[in-house]
Phi, psi and omega in degrees: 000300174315326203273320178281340148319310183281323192305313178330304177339281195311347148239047158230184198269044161238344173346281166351295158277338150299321176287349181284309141009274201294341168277349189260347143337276176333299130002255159348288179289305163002298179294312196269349157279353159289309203253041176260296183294332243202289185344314181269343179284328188285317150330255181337316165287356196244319162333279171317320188298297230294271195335341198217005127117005196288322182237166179244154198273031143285318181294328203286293186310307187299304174307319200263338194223060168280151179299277217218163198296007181251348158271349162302331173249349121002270208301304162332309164342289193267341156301321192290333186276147066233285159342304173295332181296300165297026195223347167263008193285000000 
């Protein structure tokens, strides 16, 4: 239902500012449903990372404050390498 709703987008002529509309929605929740779920843990974890010297405190701030969904896969990013690291231990 959602996918033929944006394909109408494309004809119709505001299209444009609408899927941005719907992309920046979209974002938004992205985000505030990251940091609903995810946020004090993510806190906590950067916390131990800080303590030992692990992240450095541009990554940490970054880790701590995502915007937007590309800091959100940032962070994925950068879990899955800690995870690997610690799993070659």
């Amino acid at each position: 239902m959602q996918s033929e709703y944006a394909d109408s987008l494309y004809y119709d002529p505001v299209g444009d500012q609408k899927r941005s509309e719907l992309r920046d929605y979209h974002e938004r929740e992205t985000v505030r449903l990251y940091r609903s779920q995810y946020a004090s843990k993510m806190l906590a974890l950067t916390e131990r990372l800080s303590q030992h010297g692990c992240i450095t405190p541009n990554v940490r701030y970054r880790l701590e404050n995502p915007t937007e969904p590309q800091d959100i896969e940032y962070i994925v990013a950068r879990l899955g390498s800690l995870c690997r690291c610690s799993s070659e231990d």
